[in-house]
Structure formats: structure tokens, C-alpha cells
Biopython code that builds the backbone (N, CA, C, O; Angstrom):
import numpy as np
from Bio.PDB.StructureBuilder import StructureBuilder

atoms = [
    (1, "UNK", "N", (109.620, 81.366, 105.399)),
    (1, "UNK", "CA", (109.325, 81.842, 106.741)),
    (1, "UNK", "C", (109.560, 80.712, 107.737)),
    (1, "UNK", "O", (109.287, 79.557, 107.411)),
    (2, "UNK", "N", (110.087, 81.021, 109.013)),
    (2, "UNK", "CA", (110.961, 80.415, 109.982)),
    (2, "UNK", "C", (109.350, 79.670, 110.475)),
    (2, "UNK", "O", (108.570, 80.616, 110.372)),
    (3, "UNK", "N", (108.470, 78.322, 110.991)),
    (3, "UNK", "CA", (107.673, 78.928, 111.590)),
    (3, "UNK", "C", (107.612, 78.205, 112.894)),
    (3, "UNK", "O", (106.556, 77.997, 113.493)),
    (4, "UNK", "N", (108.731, 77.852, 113.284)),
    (4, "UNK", "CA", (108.898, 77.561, 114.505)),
    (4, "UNK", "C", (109.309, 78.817, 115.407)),
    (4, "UNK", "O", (110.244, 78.679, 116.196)),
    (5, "UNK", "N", (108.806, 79.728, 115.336)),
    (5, "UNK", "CA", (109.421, 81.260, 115.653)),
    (5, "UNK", "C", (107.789, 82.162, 116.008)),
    (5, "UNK", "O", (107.502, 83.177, 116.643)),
    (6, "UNK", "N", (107.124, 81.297, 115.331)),
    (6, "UNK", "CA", (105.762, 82.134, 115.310)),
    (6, "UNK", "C", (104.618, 80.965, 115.925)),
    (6, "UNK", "O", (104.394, 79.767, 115.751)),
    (7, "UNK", "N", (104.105, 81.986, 116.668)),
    (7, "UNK", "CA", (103.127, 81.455, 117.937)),
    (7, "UNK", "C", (101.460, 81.619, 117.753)),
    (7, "UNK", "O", (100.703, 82.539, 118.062)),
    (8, "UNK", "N", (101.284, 80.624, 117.261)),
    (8, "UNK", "CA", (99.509, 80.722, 116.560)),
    (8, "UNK", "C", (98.636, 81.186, 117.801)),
    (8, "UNK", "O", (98.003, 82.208, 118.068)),
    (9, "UNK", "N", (98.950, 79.650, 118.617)),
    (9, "UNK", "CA", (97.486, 79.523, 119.265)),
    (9, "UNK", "C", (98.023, 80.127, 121.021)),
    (9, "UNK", "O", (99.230, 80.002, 121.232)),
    (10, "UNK", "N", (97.485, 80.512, 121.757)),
    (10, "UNK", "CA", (97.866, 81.109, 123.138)),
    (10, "UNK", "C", (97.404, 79.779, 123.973)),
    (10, "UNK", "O", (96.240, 79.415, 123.810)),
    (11, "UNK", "N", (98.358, 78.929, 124.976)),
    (11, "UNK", "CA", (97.620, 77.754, 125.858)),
    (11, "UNK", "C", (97.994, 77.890, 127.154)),
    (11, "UNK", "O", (99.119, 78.289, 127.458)),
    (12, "UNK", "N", (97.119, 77.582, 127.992)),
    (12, "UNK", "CA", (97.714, 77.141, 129.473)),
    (12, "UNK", "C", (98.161, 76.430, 129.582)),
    (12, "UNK", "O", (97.880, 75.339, 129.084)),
    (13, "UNK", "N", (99.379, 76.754, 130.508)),
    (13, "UNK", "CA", (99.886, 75.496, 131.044)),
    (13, "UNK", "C", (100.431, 75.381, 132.571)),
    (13, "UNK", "O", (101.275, 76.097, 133.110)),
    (14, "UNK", "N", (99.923, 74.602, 132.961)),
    (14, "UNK", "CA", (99.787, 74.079, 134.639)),
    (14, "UNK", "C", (101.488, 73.887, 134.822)),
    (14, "UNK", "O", (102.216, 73.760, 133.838)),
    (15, "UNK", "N", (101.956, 73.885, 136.098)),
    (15, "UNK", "CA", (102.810, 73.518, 137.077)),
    (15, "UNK", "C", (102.960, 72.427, 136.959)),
    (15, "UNK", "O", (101.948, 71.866, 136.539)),
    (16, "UNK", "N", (103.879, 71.724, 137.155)),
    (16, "UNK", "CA", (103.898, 70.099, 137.296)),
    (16, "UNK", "C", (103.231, 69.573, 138.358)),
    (16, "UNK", "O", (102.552, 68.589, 138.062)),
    (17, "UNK", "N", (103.204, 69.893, 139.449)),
    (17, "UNK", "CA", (102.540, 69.740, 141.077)),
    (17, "UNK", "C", (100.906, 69.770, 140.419)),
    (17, "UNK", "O", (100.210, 69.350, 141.343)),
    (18, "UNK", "N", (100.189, 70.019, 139.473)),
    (18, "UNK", "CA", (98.920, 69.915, 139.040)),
    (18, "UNK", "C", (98.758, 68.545, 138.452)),
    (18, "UNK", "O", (97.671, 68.046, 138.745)),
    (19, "UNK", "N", (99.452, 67.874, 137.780)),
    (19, "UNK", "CA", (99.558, 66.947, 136.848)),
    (19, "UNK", "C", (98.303, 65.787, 137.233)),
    (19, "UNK", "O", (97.331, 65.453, 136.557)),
    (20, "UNK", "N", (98.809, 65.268, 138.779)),
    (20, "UNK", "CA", (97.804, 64.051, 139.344)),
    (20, "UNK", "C", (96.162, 64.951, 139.263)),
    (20, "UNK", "O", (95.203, 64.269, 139.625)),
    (21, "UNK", "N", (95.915, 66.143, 138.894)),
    (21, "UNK", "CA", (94.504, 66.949, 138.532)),
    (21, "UNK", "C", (94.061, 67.150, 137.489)),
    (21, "UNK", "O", (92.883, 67.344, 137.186)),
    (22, "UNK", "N", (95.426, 67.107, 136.523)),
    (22, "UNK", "CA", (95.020, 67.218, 135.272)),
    (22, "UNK", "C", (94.580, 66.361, 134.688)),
    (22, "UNK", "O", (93.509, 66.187, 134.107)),
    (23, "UNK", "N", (96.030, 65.399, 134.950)),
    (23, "UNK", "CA", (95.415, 63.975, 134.459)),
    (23, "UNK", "C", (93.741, 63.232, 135.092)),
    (23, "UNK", "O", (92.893, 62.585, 134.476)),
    (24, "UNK", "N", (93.773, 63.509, 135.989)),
    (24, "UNK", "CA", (92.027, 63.028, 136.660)),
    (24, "UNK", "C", (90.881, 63.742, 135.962)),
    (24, "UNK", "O", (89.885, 63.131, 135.572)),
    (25, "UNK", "N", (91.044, 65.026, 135.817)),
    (25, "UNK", "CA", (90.190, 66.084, 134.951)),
    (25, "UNK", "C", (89.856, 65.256, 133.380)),
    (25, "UNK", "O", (88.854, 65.250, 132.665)),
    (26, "UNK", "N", (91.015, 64.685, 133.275)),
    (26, "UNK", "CA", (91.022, 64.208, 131.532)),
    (26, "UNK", "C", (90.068, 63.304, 131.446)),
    (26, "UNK", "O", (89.000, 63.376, 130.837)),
    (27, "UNK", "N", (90.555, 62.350, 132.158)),
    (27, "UNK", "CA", (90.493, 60.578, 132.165)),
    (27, "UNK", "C", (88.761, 61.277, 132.701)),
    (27, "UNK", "O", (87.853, 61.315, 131.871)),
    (28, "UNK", "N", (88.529, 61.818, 134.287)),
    (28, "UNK", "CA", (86.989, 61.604, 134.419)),
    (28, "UNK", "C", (86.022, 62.195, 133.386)),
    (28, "UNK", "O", (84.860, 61.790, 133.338)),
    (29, "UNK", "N", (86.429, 63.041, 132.648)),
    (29, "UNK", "CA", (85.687, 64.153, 131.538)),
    (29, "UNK", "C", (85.347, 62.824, 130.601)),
    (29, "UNK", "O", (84.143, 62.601, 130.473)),
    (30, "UNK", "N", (86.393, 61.778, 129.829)),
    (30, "UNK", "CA", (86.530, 61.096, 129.113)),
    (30, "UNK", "C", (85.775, 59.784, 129.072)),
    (30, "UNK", "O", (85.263, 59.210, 128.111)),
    (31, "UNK", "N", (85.843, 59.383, 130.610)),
    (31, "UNK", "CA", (85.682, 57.808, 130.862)),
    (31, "UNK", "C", (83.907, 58.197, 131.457)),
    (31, "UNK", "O", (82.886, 57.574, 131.165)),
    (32, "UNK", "N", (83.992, 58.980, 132.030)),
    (32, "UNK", "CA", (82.595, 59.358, 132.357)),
    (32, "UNK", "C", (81.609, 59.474, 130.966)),
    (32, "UNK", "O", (81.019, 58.516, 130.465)),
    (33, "UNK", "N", (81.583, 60.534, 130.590)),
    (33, "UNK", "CA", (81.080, 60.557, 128.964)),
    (33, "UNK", "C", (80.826, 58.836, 128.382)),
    (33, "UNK", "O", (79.755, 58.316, 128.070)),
    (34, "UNK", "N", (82.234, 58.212, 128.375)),
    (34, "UNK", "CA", (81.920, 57.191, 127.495)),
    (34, "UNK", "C", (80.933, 56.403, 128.243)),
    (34, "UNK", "O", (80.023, 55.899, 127.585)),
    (35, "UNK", "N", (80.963, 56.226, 129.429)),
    (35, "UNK", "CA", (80.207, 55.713, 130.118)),
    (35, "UNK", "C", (78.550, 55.372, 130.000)),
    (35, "UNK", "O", (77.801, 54.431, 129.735)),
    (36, "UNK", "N", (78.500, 57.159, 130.480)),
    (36, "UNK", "CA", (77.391, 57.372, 130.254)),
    (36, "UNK", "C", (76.396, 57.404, 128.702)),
    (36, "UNK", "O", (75.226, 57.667, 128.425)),
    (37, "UNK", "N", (77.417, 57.046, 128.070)),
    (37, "UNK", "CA", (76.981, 57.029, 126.330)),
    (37, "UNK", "C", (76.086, 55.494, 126.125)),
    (37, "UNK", "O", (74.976, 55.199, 125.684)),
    (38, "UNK", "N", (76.989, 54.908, 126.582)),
    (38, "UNK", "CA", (77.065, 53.107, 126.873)),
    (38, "UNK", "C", (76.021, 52.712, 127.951)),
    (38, "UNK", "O", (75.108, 52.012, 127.514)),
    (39, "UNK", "N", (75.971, 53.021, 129.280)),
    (39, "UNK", "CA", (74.808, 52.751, 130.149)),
    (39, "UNK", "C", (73.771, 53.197, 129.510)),
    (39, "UNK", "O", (73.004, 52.263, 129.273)),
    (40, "UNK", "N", (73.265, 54.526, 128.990)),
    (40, "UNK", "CA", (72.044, 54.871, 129.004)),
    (40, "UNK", "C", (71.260, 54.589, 127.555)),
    (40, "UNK", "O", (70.092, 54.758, 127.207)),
    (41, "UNK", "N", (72.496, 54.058, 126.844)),
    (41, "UNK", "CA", (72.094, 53.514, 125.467)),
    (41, "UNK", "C", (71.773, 51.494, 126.090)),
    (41, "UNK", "O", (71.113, 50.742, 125.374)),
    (42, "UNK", "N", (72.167, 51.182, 126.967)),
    (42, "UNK", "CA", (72.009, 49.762, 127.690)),
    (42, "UNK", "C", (70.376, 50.002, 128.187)),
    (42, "UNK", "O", (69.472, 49.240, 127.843)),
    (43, "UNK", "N", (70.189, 51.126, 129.001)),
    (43, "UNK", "CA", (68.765, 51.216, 130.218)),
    (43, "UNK", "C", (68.058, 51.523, 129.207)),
    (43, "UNK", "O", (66.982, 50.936, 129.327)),
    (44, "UNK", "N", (68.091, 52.298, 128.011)),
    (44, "UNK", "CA", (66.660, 52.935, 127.818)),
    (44, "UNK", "C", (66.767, 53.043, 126.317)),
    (44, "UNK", "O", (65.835, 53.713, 125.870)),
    (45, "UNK", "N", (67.444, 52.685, 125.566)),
    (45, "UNK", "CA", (67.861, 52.568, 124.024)),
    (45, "UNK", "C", (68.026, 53.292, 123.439)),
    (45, "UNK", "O", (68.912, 53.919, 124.020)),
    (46, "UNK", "N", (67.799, 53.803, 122.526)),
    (46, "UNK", "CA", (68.417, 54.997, 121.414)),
    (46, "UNK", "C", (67.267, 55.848, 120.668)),
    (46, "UNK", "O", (67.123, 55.718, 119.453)),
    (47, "UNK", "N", (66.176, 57.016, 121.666)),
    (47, "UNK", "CA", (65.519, 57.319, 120.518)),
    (47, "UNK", "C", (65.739, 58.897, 120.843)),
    (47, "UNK", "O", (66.862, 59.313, 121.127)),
    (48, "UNK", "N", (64.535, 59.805, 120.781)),
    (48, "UNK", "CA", (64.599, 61.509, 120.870)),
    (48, "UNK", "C", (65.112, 61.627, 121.780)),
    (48, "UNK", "O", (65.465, 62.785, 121.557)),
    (49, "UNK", "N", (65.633, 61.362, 123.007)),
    (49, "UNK", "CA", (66.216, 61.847, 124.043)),
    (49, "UNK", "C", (66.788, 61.608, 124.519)),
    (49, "UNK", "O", (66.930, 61.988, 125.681)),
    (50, "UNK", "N", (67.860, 60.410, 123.621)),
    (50, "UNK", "CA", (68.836, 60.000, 124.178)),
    (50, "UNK", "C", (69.899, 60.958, 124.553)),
    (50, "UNK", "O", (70.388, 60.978, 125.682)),
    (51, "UNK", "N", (70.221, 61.679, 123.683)),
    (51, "UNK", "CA", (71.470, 62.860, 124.246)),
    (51, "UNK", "C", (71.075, 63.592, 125.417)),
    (51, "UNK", "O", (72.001, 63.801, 126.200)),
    (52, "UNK", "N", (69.843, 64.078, 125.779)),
    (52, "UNK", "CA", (69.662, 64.307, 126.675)),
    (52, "UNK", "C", (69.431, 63.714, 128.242)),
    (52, "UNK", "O", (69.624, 64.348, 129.279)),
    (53, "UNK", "N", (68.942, 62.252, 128.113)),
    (53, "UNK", "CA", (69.449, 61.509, 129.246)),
    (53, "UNK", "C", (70.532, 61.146, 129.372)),
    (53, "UNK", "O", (70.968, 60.944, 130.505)),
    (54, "UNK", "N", (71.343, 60.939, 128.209)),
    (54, "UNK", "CA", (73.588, 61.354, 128.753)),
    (54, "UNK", "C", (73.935, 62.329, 129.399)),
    (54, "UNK", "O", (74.591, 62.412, 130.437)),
    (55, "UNK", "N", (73.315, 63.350, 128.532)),
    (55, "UNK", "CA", (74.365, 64.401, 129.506)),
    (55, "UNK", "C", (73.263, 64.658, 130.927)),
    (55, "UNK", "O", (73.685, 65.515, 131.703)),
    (56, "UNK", "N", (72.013, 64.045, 131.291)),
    (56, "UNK", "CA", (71.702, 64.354, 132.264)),
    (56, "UNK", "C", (72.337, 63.512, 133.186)),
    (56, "UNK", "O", (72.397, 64.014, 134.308)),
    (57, "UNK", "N", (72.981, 62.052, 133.049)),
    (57, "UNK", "CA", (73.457, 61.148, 133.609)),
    (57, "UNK", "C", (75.056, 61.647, 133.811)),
    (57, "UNK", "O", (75.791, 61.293, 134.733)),
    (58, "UNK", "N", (75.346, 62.414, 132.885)),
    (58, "UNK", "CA", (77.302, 62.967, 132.510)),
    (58, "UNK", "C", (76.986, 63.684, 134.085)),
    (58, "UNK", "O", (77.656, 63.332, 135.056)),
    (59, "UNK", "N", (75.828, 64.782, 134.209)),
    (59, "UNK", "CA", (76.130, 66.161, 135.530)),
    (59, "UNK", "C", (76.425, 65.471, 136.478)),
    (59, "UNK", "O", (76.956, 66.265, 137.255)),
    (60, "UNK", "N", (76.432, 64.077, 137.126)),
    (60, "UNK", "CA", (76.397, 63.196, 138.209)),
    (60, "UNK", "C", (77.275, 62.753, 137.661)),
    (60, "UNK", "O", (78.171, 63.538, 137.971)),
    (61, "UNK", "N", (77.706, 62.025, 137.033)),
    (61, "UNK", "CA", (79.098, 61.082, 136.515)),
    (61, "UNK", "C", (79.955, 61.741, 136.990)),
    (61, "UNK", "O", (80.467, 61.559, 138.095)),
    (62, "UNK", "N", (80.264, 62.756, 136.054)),
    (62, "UNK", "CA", (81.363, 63.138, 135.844)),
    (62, "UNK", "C", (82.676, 64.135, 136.870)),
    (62, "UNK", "O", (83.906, 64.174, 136.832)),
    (63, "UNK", "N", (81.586, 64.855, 137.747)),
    (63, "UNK", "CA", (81.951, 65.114, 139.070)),
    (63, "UNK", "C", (82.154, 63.802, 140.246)),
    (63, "UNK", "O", (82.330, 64.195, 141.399)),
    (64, "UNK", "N", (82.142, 62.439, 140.051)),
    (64, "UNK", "CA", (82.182, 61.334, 140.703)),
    (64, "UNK", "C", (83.038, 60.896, 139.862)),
    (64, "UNK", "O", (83.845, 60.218, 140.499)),
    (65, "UNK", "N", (83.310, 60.915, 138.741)),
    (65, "UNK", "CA", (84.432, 60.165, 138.219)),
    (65, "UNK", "C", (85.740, 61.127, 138.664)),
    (65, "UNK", "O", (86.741, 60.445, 138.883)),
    (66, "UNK", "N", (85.933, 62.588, 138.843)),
    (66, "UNK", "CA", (86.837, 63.482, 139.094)),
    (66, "UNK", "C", (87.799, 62.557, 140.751)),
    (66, "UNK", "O", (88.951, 62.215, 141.018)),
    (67, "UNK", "N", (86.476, 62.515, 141.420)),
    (67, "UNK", "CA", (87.032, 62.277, 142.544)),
    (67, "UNK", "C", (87.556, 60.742, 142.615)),
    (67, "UNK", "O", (88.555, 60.570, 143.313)),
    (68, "UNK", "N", (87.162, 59.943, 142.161)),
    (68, "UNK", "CA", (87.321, 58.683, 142.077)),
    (68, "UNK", "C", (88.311, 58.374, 141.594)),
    (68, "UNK", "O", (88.942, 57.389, 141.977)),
    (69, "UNK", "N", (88.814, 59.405, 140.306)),
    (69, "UNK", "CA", (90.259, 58.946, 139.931)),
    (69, "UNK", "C", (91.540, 59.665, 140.461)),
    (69, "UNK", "O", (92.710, 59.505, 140.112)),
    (70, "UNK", "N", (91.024, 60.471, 141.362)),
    (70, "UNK", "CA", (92.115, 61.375, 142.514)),
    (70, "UNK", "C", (92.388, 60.019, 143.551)),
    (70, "UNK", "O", (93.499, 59.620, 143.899)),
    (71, "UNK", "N", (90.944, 59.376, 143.977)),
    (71, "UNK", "CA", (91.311, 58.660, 144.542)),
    (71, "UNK", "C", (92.501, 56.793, 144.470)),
    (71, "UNK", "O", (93.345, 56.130, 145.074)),
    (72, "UNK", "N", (91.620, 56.856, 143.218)),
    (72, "UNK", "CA", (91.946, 55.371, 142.748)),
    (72, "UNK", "C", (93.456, 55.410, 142.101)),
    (72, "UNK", "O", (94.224, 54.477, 142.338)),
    (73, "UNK", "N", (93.897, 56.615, 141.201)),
    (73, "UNK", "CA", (95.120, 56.627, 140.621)),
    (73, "UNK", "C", (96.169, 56.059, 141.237)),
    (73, "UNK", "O", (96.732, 55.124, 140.666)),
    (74, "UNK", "N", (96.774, 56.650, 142.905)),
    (74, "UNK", "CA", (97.594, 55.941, 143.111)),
    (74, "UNK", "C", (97.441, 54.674, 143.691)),
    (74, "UNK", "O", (98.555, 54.150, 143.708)),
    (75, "UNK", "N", (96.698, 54.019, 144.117)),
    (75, "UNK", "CA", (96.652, 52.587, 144.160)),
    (75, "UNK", "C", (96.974, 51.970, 142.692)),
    (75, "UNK", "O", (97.955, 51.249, 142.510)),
    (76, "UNK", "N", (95.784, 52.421, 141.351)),
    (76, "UNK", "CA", (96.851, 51.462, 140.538)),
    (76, "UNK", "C", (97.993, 51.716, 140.059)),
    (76, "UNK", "O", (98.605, 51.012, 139.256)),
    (77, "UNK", "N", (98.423, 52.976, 140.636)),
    (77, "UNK", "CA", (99.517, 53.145, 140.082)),
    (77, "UNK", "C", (101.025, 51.885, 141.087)),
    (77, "UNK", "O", (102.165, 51.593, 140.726)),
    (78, "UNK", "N", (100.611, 51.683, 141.742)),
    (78, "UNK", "CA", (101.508, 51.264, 142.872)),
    (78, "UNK", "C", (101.030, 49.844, 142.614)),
    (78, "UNK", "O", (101.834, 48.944, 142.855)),
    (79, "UNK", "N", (99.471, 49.436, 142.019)),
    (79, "UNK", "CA", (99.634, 47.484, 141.740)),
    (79, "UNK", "C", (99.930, 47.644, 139.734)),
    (79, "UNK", "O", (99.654, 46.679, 139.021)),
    (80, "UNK", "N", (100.173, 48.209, 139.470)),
    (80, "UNK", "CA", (100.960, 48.484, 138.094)),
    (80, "UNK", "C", (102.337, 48.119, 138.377)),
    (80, "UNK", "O", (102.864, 47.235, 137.702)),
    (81, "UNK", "N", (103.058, 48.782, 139.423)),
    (81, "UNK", "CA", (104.137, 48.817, 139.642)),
    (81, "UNK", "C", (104.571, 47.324, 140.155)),
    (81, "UNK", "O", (105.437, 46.689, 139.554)),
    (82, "UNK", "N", (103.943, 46.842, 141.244)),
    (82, "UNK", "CA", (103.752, 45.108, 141.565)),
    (82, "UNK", "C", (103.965, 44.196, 141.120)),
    (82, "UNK", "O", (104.559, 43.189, 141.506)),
    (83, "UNK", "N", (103.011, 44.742, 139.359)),
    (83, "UNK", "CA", (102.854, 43.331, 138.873)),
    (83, "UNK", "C", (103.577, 43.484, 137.636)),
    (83, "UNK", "O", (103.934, 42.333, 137.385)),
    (84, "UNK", "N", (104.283, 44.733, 136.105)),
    (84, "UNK", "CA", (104.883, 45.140, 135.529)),
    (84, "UNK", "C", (106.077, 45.040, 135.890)),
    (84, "UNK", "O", (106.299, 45.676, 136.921)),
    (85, "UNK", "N", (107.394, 44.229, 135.257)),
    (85, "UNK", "CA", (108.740, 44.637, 135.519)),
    (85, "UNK", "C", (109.730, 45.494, 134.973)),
    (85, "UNK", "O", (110.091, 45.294, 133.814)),
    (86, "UNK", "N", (110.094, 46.176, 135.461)),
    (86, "UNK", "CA", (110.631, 47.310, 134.660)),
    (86, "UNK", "C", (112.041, 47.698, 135.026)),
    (86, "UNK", "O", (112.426, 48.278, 136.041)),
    (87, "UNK", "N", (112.556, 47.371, 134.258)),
    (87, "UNK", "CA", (114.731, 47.560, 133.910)),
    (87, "UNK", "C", (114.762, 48.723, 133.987)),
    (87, "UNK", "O", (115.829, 49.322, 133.853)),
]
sb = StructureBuilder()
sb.init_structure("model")
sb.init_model(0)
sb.init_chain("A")
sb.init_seg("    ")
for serial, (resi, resn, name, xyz) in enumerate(atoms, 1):
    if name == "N":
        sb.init_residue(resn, " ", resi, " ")
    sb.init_atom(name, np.array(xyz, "f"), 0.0, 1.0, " ", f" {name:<3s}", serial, name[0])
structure = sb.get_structure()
């Protein structure tokens, strides 16, 4: 059986003009989380409620990390470009 012909899973897929959203969606979902894994295991240590002061710390993160990397992306993208030489 051929199975490059047959289509398992059904996915979205965005426009290219989405990309600088998608990519921010990723990275803040990602970098936020880890974040907040790491700070709140730093402030208050590791016992019954730790998962629950993450993700209470993630509902605030992670909507601030969204915007932050809409904002911040193209700046480093442009001192990437600065300081990287590229043929």
C-alpha cells in the first residue's frame, strides 16, 4: 500500500502572512511555561502546589510573553542580522 496517498491526521494550516503569530504563539506558550516552571520552583520550592502556582503564574505569563515576542522579534531579528554574516 502506497502510503504517501493516504491522509491520517486532518491539520490547520495558516497563510504565510500569519507566520510572525504563529511563530510568537509557539515561542510565548513555550518560553513562558518554562519560565514559569523555573521562577516558581526559585520563589517557593517544590511541594503540593507547586503545579498549581505555575500554571497560576503561566495565566499572566503567557498572554505577556504573546505580546512581547510580537514585539521584540523584529528587533532581534534585525541585531541578528548586524552582527551574523551571511553569503
Amino acid at each position: 500500500m502506497d502510503h504517501r496517498n493516504v491522509r491520517t491526521t486532518a491539520r490547520i494550516r495558516f497563510p504565510r502572512t500569519m507566520t510572525a503569530y504563529v511563530f510568537a504563539l509557539y515561542m510565548a506558550t513555550i518560553m513562558a511555561f518554562l519560565m514559569c516552571l523555573v521562577i516558581t520552583l526559585a520563589e517557593f520550592g517544590f511541594d503540593e502546589n507547586y503545579m498549581k502556582n505555575v500554571m497560576s503564574a503561566y495565566r499572566v505569563a503567557m498572554p505577556s510573553a504573546f505580546f512581547c515576542v510580537l514585539i521584540v522579534r523584529p528587533i532581534v531579528a534585525r541585531l541578528v542580522a548586524w552582527t551574523v554574516h551571511c553569503e
